[in-house]
SETITOR-716718 format. One line per field, with one value per residue: residue number from 1; x, y, z of N, C-alpha, C in turn; residue in one letter. Coordinates in steps of 0.001 Angstrom, whole numbers, always signed. Layout:
# SETITOR-716718
n: NUM_...
n.u: X_...
n.v: Y_...
n.w: Z_...
ca.u: X_...
ca.v: Y_...
ca.w: Z_...
c.u: X_...
c.v: Y_...
c.w: Z_...
res: a_...
***
This chain:
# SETITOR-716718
n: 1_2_3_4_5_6_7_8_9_10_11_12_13_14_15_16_17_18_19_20_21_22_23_24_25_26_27_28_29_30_31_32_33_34_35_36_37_38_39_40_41_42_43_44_45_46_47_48_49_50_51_52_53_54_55_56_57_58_59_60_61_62_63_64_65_66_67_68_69_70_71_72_73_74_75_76_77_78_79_80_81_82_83_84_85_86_87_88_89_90_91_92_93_94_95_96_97_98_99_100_101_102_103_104_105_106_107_108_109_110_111_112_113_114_115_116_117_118_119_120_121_122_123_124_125_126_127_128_129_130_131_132_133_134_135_136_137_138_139_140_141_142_143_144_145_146_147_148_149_150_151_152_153_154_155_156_157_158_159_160_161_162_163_164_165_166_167_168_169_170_171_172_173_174_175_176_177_178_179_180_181_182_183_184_185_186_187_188_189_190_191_192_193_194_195_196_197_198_199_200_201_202_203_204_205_206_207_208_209_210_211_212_213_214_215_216_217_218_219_220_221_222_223_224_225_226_227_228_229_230_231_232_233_234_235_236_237_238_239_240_241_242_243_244_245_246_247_248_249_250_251_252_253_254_255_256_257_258_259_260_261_262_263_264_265_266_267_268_269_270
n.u: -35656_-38587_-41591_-44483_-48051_-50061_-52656_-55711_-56146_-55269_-51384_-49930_-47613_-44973_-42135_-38947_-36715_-33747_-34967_-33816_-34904_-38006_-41222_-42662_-42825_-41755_-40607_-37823_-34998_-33115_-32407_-33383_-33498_-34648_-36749_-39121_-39989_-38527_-39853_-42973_-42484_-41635_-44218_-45951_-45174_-45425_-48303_-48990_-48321_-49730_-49325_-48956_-47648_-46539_-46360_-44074_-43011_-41365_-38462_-37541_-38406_-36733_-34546_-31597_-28804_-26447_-23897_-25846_-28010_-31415_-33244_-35698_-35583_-35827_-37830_-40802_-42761_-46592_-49064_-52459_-53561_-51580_-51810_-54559_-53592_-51795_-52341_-51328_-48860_-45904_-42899_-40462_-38545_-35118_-32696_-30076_-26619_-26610_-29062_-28624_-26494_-27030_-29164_-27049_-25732_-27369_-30459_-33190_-36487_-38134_-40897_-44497_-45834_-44684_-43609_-42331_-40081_-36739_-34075_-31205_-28066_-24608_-23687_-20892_-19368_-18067_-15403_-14739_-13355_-11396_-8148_-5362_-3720_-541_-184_-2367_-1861_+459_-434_-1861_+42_+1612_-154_-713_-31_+3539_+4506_+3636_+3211_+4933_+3753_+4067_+5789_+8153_+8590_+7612_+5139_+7006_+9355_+8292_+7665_+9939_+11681_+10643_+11168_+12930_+11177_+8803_+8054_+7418_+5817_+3311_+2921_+2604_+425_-1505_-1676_-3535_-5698_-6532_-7141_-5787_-5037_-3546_-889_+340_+2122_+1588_-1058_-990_-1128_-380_-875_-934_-886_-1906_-1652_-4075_-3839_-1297_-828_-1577_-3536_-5290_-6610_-8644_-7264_-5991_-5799_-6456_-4310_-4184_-1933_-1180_+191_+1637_+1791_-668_-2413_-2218_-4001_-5968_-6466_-7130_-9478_-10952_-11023_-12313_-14959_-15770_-16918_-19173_-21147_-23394_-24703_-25869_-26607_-28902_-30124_-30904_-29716_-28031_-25732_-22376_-21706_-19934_-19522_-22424_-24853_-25547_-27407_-28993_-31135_-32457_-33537_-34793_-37032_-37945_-39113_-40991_-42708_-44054_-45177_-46964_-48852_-49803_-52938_-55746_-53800_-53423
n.v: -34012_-32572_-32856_-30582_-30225_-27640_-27284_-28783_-30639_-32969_-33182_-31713_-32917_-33797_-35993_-36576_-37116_-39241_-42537_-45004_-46713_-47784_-47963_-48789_-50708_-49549_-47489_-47267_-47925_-50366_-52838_-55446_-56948_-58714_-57152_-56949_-57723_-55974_-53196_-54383_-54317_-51677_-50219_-50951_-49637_-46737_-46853_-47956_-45673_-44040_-42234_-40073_-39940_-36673_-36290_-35624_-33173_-32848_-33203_-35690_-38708_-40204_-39802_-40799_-41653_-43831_-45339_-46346_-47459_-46360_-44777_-44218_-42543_-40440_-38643_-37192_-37404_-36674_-36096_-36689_-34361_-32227_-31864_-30287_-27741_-27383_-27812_-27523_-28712_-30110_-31781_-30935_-31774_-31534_-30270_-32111_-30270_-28155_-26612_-26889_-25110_-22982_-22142_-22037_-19714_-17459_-15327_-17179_-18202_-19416_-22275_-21656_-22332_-20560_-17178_-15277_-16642_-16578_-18403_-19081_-17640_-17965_-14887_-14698_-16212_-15248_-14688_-17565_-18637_-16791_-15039_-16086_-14090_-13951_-13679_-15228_-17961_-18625_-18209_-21027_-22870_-22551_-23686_-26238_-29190_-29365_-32242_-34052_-36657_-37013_-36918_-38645_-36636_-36800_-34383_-33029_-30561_-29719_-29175_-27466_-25307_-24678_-23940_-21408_-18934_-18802_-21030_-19347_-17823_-19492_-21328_-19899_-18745_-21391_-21888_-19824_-20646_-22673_-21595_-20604_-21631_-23770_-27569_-29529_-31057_-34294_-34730_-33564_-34343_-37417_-39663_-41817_-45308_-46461_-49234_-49155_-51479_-52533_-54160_-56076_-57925_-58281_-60301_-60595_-58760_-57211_-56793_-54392_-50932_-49149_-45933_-42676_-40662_-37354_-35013_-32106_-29893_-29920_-30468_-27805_-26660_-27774_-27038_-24178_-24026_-25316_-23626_-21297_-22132_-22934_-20765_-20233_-22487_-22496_-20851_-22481_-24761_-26603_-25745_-27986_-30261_-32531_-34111_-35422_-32205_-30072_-29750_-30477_-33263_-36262_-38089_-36035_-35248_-37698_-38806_-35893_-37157_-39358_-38572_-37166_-38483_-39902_-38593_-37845_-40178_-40090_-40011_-37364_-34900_-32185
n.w: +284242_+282675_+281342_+280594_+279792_+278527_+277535_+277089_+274927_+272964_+271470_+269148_+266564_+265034_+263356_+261467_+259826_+258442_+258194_+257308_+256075_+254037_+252887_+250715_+248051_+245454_+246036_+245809_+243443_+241583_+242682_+243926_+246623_+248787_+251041_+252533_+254973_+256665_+255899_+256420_+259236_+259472_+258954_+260538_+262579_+262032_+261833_+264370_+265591_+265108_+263013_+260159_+256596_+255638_+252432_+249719_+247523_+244275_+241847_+242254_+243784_+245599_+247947_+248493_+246924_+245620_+243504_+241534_+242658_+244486_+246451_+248946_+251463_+253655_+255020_+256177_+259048_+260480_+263499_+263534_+264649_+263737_+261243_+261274_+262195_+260522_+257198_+254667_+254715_+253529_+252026_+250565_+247909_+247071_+244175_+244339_+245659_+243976_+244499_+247239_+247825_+247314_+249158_+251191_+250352_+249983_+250478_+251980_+252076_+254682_+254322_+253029_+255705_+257735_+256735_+257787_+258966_+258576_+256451_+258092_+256531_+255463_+256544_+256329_+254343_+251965_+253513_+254753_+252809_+252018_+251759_+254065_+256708_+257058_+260163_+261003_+259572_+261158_+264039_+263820_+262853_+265354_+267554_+266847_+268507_+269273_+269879_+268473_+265967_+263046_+260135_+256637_+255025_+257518_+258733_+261588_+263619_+265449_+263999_+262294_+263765_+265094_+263170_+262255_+261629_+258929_+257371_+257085_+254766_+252807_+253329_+253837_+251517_+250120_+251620_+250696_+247879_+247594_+249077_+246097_+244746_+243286_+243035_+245599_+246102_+245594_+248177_+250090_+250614_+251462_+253712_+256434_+257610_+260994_+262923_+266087_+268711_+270427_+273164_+274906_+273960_+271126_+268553_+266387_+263757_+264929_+267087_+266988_+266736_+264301_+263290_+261193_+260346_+258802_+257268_+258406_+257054_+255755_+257505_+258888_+256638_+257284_+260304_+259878_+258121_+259900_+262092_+261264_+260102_+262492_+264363_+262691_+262746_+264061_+263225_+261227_+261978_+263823_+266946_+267528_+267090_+268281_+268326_+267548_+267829_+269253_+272895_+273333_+273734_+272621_+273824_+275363_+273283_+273408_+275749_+276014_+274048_+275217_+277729_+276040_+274281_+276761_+278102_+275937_+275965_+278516_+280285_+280975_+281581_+283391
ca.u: -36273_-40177_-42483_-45895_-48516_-50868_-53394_-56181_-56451_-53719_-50371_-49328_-46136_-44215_-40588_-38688_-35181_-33721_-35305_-33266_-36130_-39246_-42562_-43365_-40885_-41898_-39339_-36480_-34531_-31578_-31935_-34081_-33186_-35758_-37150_-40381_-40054_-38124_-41334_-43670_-42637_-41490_-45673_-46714_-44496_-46081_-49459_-49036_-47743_-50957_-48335_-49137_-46834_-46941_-45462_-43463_-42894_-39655_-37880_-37419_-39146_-35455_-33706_-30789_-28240_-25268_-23880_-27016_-29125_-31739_-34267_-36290_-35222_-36007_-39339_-41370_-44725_-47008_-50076_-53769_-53867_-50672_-52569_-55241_-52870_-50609_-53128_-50586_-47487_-45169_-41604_-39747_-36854_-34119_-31762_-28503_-25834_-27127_-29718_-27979_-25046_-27993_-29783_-26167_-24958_-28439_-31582_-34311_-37359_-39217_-42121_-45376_-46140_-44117_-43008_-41429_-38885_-35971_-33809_-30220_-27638_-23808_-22901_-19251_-19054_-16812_-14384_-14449_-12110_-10054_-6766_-4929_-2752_+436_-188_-3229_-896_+1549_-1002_-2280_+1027_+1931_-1313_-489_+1124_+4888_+5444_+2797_+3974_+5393_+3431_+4780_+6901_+8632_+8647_+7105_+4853_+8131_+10204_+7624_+7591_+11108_+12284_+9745_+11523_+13624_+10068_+7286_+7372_+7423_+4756_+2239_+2972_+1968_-1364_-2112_-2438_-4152_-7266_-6198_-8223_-4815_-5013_-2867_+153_+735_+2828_+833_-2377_-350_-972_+290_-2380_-496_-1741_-2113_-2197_-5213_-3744_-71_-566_-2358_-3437_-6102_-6380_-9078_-6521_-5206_-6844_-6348_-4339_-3998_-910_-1002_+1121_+1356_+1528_-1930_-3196_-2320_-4998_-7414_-6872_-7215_-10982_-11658_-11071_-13075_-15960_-16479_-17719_-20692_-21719_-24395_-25842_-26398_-27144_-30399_-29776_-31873_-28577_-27219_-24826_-21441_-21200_-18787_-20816_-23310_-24781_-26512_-28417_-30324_-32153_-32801_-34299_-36336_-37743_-38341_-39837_-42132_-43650_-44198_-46312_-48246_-49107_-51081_-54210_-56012_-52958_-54265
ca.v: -33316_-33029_-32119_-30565_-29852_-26860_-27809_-30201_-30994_-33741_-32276_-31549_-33221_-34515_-36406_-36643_-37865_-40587_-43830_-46291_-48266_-47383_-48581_-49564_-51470_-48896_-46122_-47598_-48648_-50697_-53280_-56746_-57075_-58888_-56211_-57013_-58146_-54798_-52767_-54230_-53666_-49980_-49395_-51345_-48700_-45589_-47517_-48109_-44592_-42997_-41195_-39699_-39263_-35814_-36247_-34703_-32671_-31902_-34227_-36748_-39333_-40381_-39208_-41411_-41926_-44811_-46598_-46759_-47728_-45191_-45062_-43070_-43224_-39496_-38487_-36377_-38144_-35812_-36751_-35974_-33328_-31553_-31432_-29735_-26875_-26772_-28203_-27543_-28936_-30701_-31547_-30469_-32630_-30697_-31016_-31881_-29642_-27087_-25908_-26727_-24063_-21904_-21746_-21339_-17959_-16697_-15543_-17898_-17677_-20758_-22451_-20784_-22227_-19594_-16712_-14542_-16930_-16611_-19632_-18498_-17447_-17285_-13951_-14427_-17129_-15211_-15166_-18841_-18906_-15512_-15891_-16250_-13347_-14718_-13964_-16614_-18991_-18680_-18992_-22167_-23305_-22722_-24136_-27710_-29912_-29541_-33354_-34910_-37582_-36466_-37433_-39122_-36381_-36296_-33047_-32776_-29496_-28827_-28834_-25603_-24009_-24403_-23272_-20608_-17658_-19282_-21120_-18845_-17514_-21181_-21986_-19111_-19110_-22408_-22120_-19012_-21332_-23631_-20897_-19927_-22984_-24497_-28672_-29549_-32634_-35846_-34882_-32750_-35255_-38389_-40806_-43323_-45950_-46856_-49767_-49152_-52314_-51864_-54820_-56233_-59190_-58560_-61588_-60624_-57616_-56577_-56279_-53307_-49824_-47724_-44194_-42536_-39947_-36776_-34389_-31435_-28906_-30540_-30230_-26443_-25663_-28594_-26339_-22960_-23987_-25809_-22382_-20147_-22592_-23314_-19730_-20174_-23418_-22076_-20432_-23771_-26142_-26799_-26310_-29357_-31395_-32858_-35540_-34892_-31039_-30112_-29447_-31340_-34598_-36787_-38810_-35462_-35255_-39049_-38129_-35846_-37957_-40879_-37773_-36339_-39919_-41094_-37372_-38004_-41157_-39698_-39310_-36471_-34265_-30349
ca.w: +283114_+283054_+280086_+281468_+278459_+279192_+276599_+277232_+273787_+271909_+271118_+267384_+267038_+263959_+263587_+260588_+259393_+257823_+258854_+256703_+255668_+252892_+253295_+249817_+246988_+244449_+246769_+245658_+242066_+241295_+243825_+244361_+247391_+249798_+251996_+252991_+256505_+257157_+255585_+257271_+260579_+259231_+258449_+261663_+263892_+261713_+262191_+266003_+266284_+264302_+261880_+258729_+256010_+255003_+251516_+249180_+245765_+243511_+240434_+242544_+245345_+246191_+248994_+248795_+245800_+245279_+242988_+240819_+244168_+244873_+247530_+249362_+252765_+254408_+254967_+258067_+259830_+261667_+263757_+262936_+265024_+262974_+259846_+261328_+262284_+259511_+256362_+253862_+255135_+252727_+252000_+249193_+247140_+246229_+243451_+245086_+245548_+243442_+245791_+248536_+247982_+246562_+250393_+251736_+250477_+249269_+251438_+251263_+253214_+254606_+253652_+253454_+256866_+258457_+255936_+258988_+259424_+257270_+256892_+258265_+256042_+256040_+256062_+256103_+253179_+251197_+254543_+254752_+251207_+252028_+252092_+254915_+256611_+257462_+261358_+260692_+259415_+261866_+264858_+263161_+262979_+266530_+268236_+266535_+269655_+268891_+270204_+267458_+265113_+261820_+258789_+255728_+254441_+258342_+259170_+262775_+264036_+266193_+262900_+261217_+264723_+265358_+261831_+261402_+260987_+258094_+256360_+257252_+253580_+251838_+253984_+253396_+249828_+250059_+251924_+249809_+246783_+248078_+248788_+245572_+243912_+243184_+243869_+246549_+245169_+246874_+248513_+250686_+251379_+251415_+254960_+256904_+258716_+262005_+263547_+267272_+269161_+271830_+274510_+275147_+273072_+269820_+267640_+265115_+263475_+265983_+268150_+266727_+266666_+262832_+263103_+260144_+260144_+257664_+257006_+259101_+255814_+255733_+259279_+258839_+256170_+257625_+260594_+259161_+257741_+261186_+262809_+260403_+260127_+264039_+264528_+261492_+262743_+265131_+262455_+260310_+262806_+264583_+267943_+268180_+266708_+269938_+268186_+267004_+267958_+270481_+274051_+273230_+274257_+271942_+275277_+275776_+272819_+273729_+277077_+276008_+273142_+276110_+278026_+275442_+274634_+278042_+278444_+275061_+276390_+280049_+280017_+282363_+281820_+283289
c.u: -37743_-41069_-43628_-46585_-49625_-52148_-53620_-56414_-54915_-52951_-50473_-48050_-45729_-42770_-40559_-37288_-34919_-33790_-34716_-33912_-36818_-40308_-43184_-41952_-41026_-40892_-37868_-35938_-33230_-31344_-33093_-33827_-34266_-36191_-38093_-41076_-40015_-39695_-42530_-43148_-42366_-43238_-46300_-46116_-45672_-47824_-50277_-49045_-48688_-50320_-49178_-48042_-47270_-46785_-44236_-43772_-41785_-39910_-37855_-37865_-37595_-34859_-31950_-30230_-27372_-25377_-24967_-28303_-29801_-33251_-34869_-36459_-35800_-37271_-39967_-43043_-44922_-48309_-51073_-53603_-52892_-51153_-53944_-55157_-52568_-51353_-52207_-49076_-47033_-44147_-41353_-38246_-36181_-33386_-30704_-27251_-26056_-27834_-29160_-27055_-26083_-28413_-28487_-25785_-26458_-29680_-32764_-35203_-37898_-40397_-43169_-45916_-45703_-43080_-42079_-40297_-37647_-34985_-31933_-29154_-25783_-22952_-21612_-18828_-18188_-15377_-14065_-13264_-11274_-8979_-6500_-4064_-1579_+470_-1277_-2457_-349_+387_-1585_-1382_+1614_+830_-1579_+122_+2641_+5132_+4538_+3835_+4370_+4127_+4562_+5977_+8385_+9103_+7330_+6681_+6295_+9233_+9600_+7998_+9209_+12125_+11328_+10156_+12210_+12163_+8868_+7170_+7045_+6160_+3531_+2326_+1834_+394_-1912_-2585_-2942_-6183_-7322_-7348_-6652_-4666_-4015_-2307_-187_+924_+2477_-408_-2260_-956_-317_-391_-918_-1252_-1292_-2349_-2627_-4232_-1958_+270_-1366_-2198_-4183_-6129_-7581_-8528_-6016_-6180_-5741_-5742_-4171_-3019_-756_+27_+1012_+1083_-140_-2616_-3371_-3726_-6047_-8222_-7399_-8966_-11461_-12178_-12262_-14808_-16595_-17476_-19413_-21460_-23203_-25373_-26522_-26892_-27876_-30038_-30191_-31004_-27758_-25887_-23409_-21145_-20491_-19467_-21622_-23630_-25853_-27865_-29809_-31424_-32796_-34104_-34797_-37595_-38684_-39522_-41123_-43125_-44387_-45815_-46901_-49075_-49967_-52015_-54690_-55182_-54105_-53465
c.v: -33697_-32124_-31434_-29763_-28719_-26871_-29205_-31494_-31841_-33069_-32814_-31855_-34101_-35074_-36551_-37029_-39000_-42045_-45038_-47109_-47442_-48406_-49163_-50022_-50437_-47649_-46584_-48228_-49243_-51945_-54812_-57919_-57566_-58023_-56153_-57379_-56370_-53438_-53118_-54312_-52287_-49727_-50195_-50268_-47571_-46089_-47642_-46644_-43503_-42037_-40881_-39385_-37708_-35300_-35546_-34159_-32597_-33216_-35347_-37510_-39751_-39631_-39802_-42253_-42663_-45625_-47141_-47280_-46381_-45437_-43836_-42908_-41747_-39358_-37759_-36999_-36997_-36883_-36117_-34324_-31957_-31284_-30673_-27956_-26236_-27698_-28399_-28112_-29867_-30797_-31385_-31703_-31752_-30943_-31045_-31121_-28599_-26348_-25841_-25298_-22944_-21246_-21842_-20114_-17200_-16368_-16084_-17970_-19290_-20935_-21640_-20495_-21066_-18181_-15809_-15058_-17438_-18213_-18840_-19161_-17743_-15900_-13492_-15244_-17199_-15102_-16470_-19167_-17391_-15946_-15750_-15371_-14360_-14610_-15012_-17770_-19757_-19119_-20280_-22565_-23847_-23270_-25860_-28091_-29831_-31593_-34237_-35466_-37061_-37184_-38299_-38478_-36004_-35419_-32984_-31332_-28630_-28011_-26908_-24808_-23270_-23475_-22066_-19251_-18205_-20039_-20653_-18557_-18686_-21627_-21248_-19095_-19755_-22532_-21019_-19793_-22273_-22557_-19661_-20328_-23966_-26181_-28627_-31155_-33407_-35696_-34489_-33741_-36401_-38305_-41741_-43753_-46346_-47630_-49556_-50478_-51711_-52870_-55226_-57526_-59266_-59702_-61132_-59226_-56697_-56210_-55057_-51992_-49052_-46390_-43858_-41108_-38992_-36098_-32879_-29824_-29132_-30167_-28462_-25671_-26361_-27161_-24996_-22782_-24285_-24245_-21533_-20865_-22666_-21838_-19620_-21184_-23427_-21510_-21044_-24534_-25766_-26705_-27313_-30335_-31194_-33839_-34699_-33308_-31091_-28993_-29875_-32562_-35150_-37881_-37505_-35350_-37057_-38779_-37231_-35924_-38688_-39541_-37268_-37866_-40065_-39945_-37599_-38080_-41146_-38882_-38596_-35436_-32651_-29646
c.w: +283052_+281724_+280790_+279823_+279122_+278760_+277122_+275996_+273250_+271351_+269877_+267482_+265405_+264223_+261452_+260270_+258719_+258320_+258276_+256723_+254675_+253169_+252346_+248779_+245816_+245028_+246350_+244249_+242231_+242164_+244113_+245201_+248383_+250747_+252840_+254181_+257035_+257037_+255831_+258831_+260483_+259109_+259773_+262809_+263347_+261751_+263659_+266788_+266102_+263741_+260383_+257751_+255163_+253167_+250768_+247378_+245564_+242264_+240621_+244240_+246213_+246889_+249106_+247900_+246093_+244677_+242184_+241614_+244357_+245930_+248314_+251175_+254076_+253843_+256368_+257767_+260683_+261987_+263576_+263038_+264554_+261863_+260671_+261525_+261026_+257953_+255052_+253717_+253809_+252493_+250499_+249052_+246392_+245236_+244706_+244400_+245027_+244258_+247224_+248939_+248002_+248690_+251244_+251978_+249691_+251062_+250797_+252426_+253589_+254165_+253815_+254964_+258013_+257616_+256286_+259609_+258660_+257644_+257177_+257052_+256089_+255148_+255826_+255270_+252507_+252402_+254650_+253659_+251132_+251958_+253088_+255230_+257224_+259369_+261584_+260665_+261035_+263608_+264805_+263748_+264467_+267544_+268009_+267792_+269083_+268856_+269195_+266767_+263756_+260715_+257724_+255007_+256308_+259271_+260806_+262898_+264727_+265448_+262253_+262590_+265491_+264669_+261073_+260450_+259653_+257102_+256284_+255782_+252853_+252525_+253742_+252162_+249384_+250370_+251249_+248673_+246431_+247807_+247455_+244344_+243277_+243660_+244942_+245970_+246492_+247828_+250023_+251494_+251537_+253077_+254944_+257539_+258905_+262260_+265137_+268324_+270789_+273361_+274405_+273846_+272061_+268648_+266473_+265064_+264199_+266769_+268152_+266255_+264855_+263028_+262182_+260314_+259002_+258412_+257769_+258148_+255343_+256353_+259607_+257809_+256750_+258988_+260910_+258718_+258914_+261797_+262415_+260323_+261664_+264924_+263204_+261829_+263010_+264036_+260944_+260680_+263375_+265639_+269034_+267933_+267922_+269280_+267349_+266914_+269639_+271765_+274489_+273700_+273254_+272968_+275659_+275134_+273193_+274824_+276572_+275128_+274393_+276895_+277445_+275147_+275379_+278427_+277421_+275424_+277309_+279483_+281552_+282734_+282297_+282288
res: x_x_x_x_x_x_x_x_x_x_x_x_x_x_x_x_x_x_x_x_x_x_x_x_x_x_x_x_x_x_x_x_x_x_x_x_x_x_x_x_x_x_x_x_x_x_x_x_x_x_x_x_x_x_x_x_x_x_x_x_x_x_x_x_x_x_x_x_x_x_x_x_x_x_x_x_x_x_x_x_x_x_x_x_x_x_x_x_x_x_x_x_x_x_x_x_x_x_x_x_x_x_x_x_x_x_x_x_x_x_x_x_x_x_x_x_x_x_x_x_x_x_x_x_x_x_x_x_x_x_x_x_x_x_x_x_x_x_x_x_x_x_x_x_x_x_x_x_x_x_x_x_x_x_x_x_x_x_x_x_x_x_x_x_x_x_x_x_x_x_x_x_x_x_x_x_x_x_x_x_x_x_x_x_x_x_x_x_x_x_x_x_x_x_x_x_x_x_x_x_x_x_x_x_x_x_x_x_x_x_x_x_x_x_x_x_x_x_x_x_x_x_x_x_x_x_x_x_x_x_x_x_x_x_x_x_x_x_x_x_x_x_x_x_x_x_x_x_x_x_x_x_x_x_x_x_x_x_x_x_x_x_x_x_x_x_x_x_x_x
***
């Protein structure tokens, strides 16, 4: 993998995400907690790195709520030559949850910096909470492994797929009122942690790996949303998020972080 810049002039380049640190003690409430080692080497990196913080506006400097702990932990640095571009740049603080859902099922445009580029939508939103036809179900149903472990109420995938014709209606019923807004009982989201021992001779509880065992009346609506969501993803996610999507490699955006650096960095580029 090879960067090449075509421009003789210093690239415009920003990063942004959550750095789990703050740079001053005034970013954070609830907490008198020694920090001050951690913060200065957090303002000697953005120092070393010739970063700027670009700031922000909204209700609140906090990025990062618990437990009465609040802090300000997300934030985007650009370099000189990014403000000379983009003069106005700035981040916004949202309320939570409220806005969030809001720039889900609404159209919202981006910042001024770019007013031609809408921020994607999903247009099938109200599909995500449809109900379910019973041939839905039923492929659900049958796409579980038959030989999986039972959950807590014992009933094994092989048990629904075996006995379908006899509980397909008890079973759609069921997941109907579920996307009905109906809670879902105990009985239903109940587990069992398995311990797994990893080697032949487990002594400490390292030895033993965590499974956690639901219920397969469970696993049917988990995978019912899995299904319906994995087609919208693409049009939520960055396809700059390498980590935890399925395809993906979180090493590439790595590489070509280590890549884009290393090219900053040369001087005499043509």
């Amino acid at each position: 993998m090879a960067i090449t810049r075509t421009r003789t002039r210093p690239a415009s380049f920003g990063t942004g995400g959550d750095f789990n640190c703050f740079l001053h003690d005034h970013e954070r409430q609830g907490s008198n907690t020694n920090r001050a080692l951690d913060m200065k080497e957090f303002g000697q990196m953005v120092s070393n790195c010739g970063l700027i913080d670009v700031g922000f506006e909204g209700e609140s400097m906090h990025t990062w709520v618990r437990n009465g702990l609040k802090k300000r932990l997300d934030r985007i640095f650009v370099n000189p030559n990014w403000g000379d571009l983009f003069p106005k740049s700035i981040v916004h603080h949202l309320p939570r949850v409220k806005h969030f859902i809001q720039y889900l099922v609404n159209d919202v445009t981006c910042s001024p910096l770019d007013p031609s580029i809408p921020i994607p939508k999903l247009p099938d939103f109200e599909a995500l909470c449809a109900h379910p036809s019973g041939d839905e179900v039923k492929a659900i149903v049958f796409s579980i492994y038959p030989g999986s472990i039972a959950g807590p109420d014992g009933f094994s995938a092989h048990f629904y797929q075996s006995c379908w014709p006899i509980t397909q209606q008890d079973v759609i019923v069921a997941i109907k009122d579920f996307f009905d807004g109906h809670s879902l009982p105990k009985c239903y989201t109940s587990t069992i942690i398995v311990l797994i021992p990893k080697h032949h001779c487990p002594v400490t509880w390292t030895d033993y790996r965590p499974m956690s065992l639901s219920n397969v009346s469970n696993n049917i609506i988990t995978k019912i949303l899995n299904t319906r969501l994995f087609g919208l993803l693409p049009q939520i996610i960055s396809p700059c998020q390498s980590g935890f999507i399925k395809g993906r490699l979180i090493s590439d955006n790595i590489l070509f972080a280590h890549e884009l650096i290393h090219t900053i960095n040369l001087k005499n580029i043509p």
